[in-house]
N, C-alpha and C positions, 0 to 999 in steps of 0.2 A: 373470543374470536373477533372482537370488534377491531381490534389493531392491527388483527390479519387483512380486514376488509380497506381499511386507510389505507392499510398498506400497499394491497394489489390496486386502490383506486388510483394515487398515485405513480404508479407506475403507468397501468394503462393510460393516464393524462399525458405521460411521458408518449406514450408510443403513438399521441394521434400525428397523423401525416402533417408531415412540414412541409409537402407542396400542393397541398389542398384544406380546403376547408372542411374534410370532412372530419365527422366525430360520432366513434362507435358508442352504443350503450353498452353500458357495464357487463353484462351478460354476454354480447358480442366478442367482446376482448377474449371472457373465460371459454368459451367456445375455441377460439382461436388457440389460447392455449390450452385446452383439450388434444387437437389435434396437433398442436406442435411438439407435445408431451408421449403420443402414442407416435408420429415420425422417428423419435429419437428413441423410443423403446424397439421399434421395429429396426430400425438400424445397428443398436445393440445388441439383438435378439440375431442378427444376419451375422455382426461381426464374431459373436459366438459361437454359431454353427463353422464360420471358416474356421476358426480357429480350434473349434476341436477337432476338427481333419485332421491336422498338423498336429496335435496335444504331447506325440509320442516324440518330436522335432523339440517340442518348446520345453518337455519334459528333461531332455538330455540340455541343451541350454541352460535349466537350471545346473546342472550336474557340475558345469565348468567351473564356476565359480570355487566350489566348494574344491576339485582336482586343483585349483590353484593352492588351496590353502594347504592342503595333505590327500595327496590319494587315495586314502583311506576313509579319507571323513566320510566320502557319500556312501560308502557302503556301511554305516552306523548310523544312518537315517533310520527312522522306523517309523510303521502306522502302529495307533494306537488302537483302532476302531475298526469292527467288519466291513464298515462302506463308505473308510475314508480311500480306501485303493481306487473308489466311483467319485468322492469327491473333491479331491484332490485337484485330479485331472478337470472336472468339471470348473470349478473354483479358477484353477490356472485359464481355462479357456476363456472365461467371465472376464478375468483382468487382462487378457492377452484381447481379446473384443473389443475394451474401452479402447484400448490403441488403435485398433484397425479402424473402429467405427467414430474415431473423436473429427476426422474434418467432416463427417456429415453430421455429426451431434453440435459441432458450431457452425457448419452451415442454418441449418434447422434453429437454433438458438437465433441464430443473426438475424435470421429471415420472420422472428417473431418479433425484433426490436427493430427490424429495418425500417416500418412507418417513422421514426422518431430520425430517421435521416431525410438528407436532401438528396436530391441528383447526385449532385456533384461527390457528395460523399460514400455515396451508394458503389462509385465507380473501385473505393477502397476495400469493397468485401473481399471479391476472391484474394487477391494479394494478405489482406491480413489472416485469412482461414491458412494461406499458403503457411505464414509464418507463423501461425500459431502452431500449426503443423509440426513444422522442421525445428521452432524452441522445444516442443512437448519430447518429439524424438531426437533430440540432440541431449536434454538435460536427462532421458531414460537410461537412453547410452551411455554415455559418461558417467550415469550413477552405477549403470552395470559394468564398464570397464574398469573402472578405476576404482569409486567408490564402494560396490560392494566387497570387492574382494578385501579390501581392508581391514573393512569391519569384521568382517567374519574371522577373518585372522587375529584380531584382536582379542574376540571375546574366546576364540579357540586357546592361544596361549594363553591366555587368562585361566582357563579350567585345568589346564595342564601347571597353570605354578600354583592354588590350590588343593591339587590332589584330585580335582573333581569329574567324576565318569563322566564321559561325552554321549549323552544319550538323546541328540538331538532329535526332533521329529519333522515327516514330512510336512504337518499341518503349519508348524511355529515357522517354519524354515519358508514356505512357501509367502506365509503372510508376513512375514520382518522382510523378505527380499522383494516382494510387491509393494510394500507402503514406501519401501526403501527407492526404488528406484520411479515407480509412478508419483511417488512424492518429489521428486526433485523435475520431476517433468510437470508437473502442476505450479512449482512456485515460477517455472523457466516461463510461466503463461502474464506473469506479470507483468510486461509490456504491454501486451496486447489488451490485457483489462483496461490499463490504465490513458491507453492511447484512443479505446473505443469511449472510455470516460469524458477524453479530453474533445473527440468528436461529436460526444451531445449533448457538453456546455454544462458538464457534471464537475470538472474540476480543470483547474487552469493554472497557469508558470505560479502564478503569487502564489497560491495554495501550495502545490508542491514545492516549493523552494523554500517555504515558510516552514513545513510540516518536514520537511526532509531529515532531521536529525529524529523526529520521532519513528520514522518511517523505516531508518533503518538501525534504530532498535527491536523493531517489530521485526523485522527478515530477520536478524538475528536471532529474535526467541524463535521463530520458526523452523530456522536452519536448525536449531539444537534440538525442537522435536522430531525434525522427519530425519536428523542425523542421530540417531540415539548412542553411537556408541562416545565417549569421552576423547576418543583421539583427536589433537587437535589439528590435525590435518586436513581427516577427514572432516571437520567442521570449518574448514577454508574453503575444501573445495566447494561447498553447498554456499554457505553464503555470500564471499567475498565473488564469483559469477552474480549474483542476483543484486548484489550490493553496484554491480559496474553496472548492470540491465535496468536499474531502476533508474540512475544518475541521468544514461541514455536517454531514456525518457521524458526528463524530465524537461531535456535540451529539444526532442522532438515536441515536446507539447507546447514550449516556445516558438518552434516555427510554426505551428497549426494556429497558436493564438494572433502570430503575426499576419499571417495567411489572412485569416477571419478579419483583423483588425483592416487589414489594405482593401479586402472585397468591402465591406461596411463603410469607408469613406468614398469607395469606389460608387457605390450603390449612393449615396450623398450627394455627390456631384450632378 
């Protein structure tokens, strides 16, 4: 556990105020993230209960998908278990919660790393929650519009040239269509990693422009695990998105460094 402790020591160094002197003790910090840890549980825990209001709304949403492939398919779904009919729906609401409750889960994240900004920087929160937002549910989307229905189609003909009974279940179905689509909204957050990086002097143009050939063979193995199926379509649309968001970035973290550079000779004179 000692490497844990470097570890969080480190960070907490990271997060003392950069417009004051002061400096938390060690225990301080965990404290802090105690409570930043129980906001975002309790946030998740609210997005939950909304969401299973709706369970029976988000239940038939799933159902589209699958009407797109063959009318038939969802009525050969099945449970396999007495109290997967309870967890099923419970499960759905869990992952339909992270959605609802993610701009106050990176509010609350932000506002534990916010000491390690400035004023002026500070002014970038809401704006970046905004778009961390609208990436997360834009790349959902899209992986639900477009993306799943593909896939599903793929691995359906596939069983049918085969010969192979389609005995799919609600559990398998429920968890390939959520890693599926909340996966392509989690990689769509990568600007916003990499832009909050570039505002606390974690990483800069040289690095990224340096590292950019490695960087996007990494999105690439990524794409191919949160896209599991072999179509190479479906493996364009996930990566060659993430592949033009990362480039973006790379050009905003030029201006931010520029920005820094002019305030810094500014500050000189």
């Amino acid at each position: 556990m000692l490497w844990l402790n470097k570890l969080l020591q480190s960070f907490f160094n990271l997060r003392e105020k950069a417009d004051s002197d002061v400096v938390k003790p060690f225990l301080d910090h965990m404290e802090d993230l105690r409570w930043t840890l129980l906001r975002m549980l309790f946030s998740l825990i609210g997005g939950m209960i909304v969401a299973f209001c709706f369970v029976g709304k988000l239940i038939e949403l799933l159902r589209v998908p699958l009407r797109d492939v063959n009318p038939e398919l969802e009525k050969q779904l099945v449970v396999h278990g007495i109290t997967e009919s309870f967890m099923i729906p419970l499960e759905l609401a869990f992952f339909a919660g992270i959605v609802l409750s993610l701009p106050f889960l990176i509010y609350f994240l932000a506002g534990f790393i916010l000491p390690a900004l400035t004023r002026h920087e500070k002014k970038f929160l809401f704006p970046a929650i905004l778009g961390s937002s609208v990436l997360f549910l834009a790349g959902t989307c899209a992986s639900y519009q477009f993306i799943l229905p593909r896939t599903l189609r793929f691995f359906f003909e596939l069983s049918h040239k085969y010969g192979f009974q389609i005995m799919w279940s609600w559990k398998d179905y429920l968890s390939f269509s959520t890693w599926l689509t909340i996966g392509l909204g989690l990689l769509c957050q990568l600007p916003i990693v990499i832009i909050a990086l570039a505002l606390l002097g974690l990483v800069d143009f040289k690095l990224l422009s340096s590292t950019r050939s490695y960087a996007f063979t990494a999105i690439l193995i990524l794409a191919a695990v949160v896209a599991p199926s072999p179509d190479p379509a479906t493996f364009i649309c996930f990566s060659v998105p993430i592949v033009v968001l990362y480039e973006a970035c790379i050009w905003i973290v030029w201006f931010i460094d520029r920005r820094k550079a002019r305030a810094a000779r500014l500050m000189d004179i």
